[in-house]
C-alpha positions as CSV (number, residue, x, y, z in Angstrom):
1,X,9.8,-71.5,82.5
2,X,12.8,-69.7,84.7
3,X,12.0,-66.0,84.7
4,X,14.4,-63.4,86.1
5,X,13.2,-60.8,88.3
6,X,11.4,-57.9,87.3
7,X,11.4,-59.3,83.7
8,X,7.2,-60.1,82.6
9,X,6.6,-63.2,80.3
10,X,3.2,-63.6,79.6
11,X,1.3,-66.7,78.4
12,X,2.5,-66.0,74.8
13,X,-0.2,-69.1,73.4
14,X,-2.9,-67.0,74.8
15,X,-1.5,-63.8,73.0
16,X,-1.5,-64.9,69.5
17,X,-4.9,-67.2,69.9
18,X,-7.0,-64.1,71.0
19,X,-5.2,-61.7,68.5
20,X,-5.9,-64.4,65.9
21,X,-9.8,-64.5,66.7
22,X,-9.8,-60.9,66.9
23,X,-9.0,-60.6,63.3
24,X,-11.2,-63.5,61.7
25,X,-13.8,-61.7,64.0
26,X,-13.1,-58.6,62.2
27,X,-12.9,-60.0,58.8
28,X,-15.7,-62.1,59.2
29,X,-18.0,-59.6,60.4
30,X,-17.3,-57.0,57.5
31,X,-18.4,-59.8,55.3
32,X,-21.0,-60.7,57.1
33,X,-22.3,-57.1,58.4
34,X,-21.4,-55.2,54.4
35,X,-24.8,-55.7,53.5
36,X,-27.4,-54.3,56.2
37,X,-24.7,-51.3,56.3
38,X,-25.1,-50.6,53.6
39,X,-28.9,-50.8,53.1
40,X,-29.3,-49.4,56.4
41,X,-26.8,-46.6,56.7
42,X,-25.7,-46.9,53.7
43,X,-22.2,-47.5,54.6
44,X,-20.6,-51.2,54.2
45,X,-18.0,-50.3,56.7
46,X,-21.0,-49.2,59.3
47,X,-20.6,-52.0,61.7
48,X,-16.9,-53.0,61.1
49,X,-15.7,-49.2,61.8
50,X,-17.6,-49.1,65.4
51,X,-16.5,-52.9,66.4
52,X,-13.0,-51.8,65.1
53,X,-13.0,-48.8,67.6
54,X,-13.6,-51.0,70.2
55,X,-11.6,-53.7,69.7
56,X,-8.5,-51.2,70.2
57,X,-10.1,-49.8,72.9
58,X,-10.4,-53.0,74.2
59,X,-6.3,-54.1,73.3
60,X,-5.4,-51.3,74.5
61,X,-7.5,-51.8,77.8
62,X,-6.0,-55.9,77.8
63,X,-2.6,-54.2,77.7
64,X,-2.9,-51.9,80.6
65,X,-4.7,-54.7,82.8
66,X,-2.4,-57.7,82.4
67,X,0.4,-55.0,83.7
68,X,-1.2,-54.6,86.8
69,X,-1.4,-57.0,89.4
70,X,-4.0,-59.0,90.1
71,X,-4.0,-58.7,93.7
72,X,-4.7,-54.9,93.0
73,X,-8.0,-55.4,91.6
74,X,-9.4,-57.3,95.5
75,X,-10.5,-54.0,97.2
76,X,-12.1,-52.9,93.7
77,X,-14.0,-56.4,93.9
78,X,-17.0,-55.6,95.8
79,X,-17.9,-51.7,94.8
80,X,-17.6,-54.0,91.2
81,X,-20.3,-56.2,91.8
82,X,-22.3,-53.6,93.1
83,X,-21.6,-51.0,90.7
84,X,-23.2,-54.1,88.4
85,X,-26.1,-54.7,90.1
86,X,-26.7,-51.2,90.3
87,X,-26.4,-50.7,86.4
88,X,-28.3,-53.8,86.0
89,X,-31.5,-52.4,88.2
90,X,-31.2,-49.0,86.2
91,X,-31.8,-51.3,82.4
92,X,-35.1,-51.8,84.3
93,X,-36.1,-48.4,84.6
94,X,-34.0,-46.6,82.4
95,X,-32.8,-49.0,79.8
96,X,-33.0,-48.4,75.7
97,X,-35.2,-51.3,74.0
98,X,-34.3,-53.1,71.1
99,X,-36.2,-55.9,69.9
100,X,-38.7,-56.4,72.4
101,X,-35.2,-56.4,75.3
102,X,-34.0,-53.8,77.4
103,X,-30.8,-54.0,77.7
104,X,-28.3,-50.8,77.2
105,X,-27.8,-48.1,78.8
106,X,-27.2,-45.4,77.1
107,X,-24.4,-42.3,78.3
108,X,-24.9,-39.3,75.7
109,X,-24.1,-40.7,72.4
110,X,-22.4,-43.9,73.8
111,X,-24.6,-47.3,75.0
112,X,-23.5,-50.7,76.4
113,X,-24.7,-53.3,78.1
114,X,-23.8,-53.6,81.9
115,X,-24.6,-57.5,82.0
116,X,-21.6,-57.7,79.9
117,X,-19.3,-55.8,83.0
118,X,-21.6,-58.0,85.6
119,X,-19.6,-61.2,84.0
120,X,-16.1,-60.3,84.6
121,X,-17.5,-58.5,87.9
122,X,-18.8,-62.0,89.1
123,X,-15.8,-63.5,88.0
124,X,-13.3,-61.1,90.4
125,X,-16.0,-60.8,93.6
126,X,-16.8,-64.7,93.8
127,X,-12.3,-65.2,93.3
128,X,-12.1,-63.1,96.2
129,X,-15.2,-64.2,98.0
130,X,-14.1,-68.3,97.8
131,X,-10.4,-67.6,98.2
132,X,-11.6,-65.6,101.3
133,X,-13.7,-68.3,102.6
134,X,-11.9,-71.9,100.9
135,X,-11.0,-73.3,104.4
136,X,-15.3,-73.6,104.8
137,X,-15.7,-74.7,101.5
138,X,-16.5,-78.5,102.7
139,X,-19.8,-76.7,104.7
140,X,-22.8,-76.6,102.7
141,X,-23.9,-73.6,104.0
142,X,-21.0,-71.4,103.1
143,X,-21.9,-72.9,100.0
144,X,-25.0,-71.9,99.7
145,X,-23.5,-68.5,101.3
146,X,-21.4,-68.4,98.0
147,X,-24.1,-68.8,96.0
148,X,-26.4,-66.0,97.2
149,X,-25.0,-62.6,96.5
150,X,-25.1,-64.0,92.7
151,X,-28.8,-64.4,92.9
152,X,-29.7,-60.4,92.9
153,X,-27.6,-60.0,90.1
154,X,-29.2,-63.4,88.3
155,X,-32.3,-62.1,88.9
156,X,-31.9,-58.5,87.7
157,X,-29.9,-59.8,84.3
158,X,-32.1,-62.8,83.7
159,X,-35.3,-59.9,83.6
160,X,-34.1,-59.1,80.3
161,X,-31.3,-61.4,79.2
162,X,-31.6,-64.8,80.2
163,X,-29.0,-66.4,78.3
164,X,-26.5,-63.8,80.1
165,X,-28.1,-65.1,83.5
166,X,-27.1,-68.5,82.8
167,X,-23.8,-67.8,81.7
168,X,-23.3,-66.1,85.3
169,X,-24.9,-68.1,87.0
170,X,-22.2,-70.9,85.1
171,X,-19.5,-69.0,86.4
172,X,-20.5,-69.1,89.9
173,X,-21.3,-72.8,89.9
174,X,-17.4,-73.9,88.3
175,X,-15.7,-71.4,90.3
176,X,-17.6,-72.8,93.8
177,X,-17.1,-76.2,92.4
178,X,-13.3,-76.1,91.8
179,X,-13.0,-74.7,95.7
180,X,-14.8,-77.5,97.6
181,X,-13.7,-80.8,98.1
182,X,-17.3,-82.1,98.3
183,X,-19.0,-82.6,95.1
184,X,-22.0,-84.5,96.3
185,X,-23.3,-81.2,97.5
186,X,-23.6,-79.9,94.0
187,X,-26.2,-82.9,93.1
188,X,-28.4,-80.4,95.4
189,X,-27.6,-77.6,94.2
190,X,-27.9,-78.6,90.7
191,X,-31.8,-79.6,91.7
192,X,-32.6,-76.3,93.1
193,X,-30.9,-74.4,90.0
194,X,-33.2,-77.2,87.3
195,X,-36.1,-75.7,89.7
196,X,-35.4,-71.8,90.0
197,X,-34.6,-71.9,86.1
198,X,-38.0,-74.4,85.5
199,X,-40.2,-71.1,87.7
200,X,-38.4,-68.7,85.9
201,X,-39.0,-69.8,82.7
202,X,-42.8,-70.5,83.7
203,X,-43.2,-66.7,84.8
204,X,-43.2,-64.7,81.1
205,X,-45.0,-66.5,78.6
206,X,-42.8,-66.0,75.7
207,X,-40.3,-67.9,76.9
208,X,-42.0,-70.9,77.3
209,X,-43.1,-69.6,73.4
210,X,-39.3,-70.1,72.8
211,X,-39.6,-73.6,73.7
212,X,-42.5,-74.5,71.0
213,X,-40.0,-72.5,68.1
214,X,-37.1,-74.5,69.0
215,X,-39.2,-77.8,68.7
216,X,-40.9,-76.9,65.2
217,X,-39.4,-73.4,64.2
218,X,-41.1,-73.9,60.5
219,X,-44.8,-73.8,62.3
220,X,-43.8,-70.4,63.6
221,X,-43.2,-66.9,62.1
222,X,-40.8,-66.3,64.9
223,X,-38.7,-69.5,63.9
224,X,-37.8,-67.9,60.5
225,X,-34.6,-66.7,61.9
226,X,-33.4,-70.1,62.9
227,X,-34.7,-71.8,59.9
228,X,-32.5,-69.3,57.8
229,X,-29.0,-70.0,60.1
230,X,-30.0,-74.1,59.5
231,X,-30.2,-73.0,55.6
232,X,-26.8,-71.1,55.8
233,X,-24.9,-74.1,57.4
234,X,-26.3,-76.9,55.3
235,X,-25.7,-75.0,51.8
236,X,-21.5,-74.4,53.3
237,X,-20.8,-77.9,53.3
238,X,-17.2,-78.9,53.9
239,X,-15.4,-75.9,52.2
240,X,-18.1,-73.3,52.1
241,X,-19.1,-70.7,49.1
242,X,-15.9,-68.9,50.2
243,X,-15.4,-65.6,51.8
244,X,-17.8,-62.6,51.2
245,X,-20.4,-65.1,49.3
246,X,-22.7,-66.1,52.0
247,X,-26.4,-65.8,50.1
248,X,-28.4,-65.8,53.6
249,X,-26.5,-62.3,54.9
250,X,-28.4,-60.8,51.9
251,X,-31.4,-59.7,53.9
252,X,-32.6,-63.7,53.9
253,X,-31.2,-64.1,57.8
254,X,-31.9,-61.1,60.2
255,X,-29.1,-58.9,61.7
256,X,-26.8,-61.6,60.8
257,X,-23.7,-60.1,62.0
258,X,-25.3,-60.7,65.9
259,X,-25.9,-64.1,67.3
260,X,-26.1,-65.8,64.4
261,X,-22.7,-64.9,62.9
262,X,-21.5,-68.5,63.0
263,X,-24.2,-69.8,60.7
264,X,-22.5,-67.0,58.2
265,X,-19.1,-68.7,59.5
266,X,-20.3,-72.2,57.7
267,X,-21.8,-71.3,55.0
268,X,-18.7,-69.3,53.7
269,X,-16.1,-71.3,54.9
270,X,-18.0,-74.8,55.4
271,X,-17.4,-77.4,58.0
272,X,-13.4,-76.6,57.7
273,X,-13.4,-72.9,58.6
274,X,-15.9,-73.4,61.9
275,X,-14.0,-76.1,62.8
276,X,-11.4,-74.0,62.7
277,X,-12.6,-71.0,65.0
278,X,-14.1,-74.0,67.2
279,X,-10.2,-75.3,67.9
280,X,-8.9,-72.1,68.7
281,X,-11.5,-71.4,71.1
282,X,-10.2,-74.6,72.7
283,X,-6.9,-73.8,72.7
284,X,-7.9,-70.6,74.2
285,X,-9.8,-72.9,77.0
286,X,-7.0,-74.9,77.3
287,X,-4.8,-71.8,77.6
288,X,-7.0,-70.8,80.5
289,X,-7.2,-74.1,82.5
290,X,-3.0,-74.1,82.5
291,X,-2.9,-70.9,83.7
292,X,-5.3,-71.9,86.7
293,X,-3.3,-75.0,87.5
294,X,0.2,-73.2,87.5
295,X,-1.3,-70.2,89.3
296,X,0.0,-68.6,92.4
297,X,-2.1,-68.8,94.8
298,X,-5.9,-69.9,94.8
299,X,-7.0,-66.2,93.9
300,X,-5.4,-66.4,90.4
301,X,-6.5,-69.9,89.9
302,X,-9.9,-68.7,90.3
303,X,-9.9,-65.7,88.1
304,X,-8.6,-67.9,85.1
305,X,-11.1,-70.8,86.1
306,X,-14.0,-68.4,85.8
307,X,-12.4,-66.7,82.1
308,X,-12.5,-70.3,81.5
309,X,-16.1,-71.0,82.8
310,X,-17.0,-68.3,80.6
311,X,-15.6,-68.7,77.5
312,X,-16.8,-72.7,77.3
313,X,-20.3,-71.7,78.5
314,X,-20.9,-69.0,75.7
315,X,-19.0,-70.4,72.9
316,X,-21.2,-73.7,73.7
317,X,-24.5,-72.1,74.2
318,X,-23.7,-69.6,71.1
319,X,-23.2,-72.6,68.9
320,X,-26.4,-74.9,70.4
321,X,-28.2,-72.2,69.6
322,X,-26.9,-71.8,66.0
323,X,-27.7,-75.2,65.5
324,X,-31.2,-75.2,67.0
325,X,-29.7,-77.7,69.9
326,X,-31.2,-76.1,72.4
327,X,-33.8,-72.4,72.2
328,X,-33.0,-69.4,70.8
329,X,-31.5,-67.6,73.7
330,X,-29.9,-64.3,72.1
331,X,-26.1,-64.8,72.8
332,X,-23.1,-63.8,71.1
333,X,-20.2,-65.6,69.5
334,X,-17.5,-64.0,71.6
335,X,-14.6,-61.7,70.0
336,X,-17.2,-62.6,66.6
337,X,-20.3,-61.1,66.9
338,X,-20.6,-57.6,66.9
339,X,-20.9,-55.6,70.2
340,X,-19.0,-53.2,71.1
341,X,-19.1,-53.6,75.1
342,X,-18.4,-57.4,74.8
343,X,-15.5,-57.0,72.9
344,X,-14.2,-55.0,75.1
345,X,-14.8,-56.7,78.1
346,X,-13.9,-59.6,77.1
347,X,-10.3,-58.0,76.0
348,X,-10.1,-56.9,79.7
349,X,-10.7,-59.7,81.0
350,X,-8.2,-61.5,78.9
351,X,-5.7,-59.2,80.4
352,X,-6.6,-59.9,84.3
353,X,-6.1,-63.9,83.1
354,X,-2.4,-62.4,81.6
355,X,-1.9,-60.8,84.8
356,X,-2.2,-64.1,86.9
357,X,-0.1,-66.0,84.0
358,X,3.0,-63.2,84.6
359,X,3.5,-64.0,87.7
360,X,3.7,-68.2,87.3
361,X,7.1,-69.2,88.9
């Protein structure tokens, strides 16, 4: 598409399909989230009226970023990462726990969770670090010199939030993937990450306990939550109860409107309704990987490869976890779920992926 100059024409596709799942997310989380509201604060608008806040917080945030040029954001790259791994070290310490998991912080009245900024924090370092350093890329030691100012930040996330730790550590993998032109290399480094994720599963106890729920949940008291989302998406069947009728978001299946959201999404809308939300998140991926290939220069590529890393490896993991595929692992359904600091982050970084598609030739 010819654009004349000073005029901005942004990917409109990836407009309208993250606007669109920002409603439904809305929508279906006021459904989903009327119930503990309003038996817990006793106030059905409870959660919808704090993820609404920041969901235009977050627009508002996307809007501002995708007028900025990328290239602006290179010097901020790595006081970023550090600024994460330094919020990351102070959950440790200083954290607010929440089901047996540290990890908010919390600032006065407000808390968030700084593994959600260490994601699009990787994402912009590791851009500038490989576009930096592609010429090497064929080396497997600046490989493996890609790879290592992720671990700290691995480490420090994976303490409390292991699911978030893979999803980073995801992003790192595609985005130093997609810069070398030797992909044998990642047949080692795909053995040493089976290994460091094989110790660091063996090192805390209960999550090797997660392993024995996923294989029989119904032998544990702990597997009541999955055997709840399992009953929500096998009573939606193809058309679901309809909207606002879920029976399992009655107290049945815990905190609901969190990671399991998308068990809610089938049983009120059935197979046709998740199917749904499951094509626009491809188009949204599909959105992503055009952007990267029409990019200006590697930089921009990169940042929409690793808003494309992310989005598959969450959306993927959210939904294996759903449906018991793999353990339970604590991730949200992004632009769904509620939270507050992931909506919001993930708005901005939608706008640094509709910063690189404004200036496509």
């Amino acid at each position: 598409m010819k654009r004349s100059a000073g005029k901005r024409a942004y990917d409109d596709t990836l407009i309208a399909v993250v606007l669109v799942l920002v409603v439904i997310g809305l929508v279906v989380l006021y459904s989903t989230s009327a119930y503990n509201g309003r038996v817990k604060f006793h106030d059905s608008l409870y959660y919808l009226k704090k993820q609404g806040f920041a969901t235009l917080l977050g627009l508002a945030g996307m809007m501002v970023t995708a007028r900025i040029d990328y290239h602006r954001w290179v010097p901020f790259a790595v006081p970023g990462y550090l600024m994460a791994v330094f919020l990351s070290l102070a959950v440790m310490f200083f954290g607010d726990e929440y089901n047996g998991s540290k990890r908010w912080l919390s600032l006065g009245p407000f808390s968030f969770q700084p593994s959600e900024f260490a994601k699009v924090a990787v994402i912009l370092f590791l851009a500038c670090l490989v576009s930096r350093n592609v010429k090497k890329m064929g080396k497997f030691s600046t490989m493996i010199l890609m790879i290592l100012p992720v671990l700290p930040i691995v480490g420090l996330v994976g303490a409390s939030n292991l699911s978030t730790a893979i999803i980073i550590l995801g992003i790192a993998a595609v985005l130093i993937f997609t810069a070398s032109p030797k992909y044998s290399q990642f047949v080692w480094m795909g053995a040493a990450a089976v290994s460091f994720m094989a110790v660091f599963l063996a090192l805390e106890s209960y999550r090797l306990e997660r392993i024995a729920i996923w294989r029989n949940p119904e032998k544990y008291e702990k597997g009541y939550q999955t055997l709840q989302g399992l009953y929500a998406i096998g009573s939606g069947g193809l058309f679901g109860r309809g909207l606002g009728n879920s029976i399992q978001k009655l107290g049945f299946l815990p905190e609901a409107q969190n990671d399991m959201i998308f068990s809610i999404i089938c049983e009120e809308l059935g197979l046709v309704g998740a199917s749904a939300i499951v094509l626009l998140f491809l188009i949204l991926i599909w959105r992503f990987f055009v952007i990267a290939t029409r990019a200006k220069d590697l930089l921009g590529a990169l940042i929409a490869t690793g808003a494309m890393a992310h989005m598959m490896i969450q959306v993927i993991l959210n939904i294996a976890v759903v449906t018991n595929t793999i353990p339970n692992t604590g991730i949200t359904l992004p632009f769904i779920s509620y939270g507050g600091t992931s909506v919001v982050f993930l708005l901005l970084e939608m706008g640094l992926v509709l910063s690189v598609s404004n200036l496509i030739e």
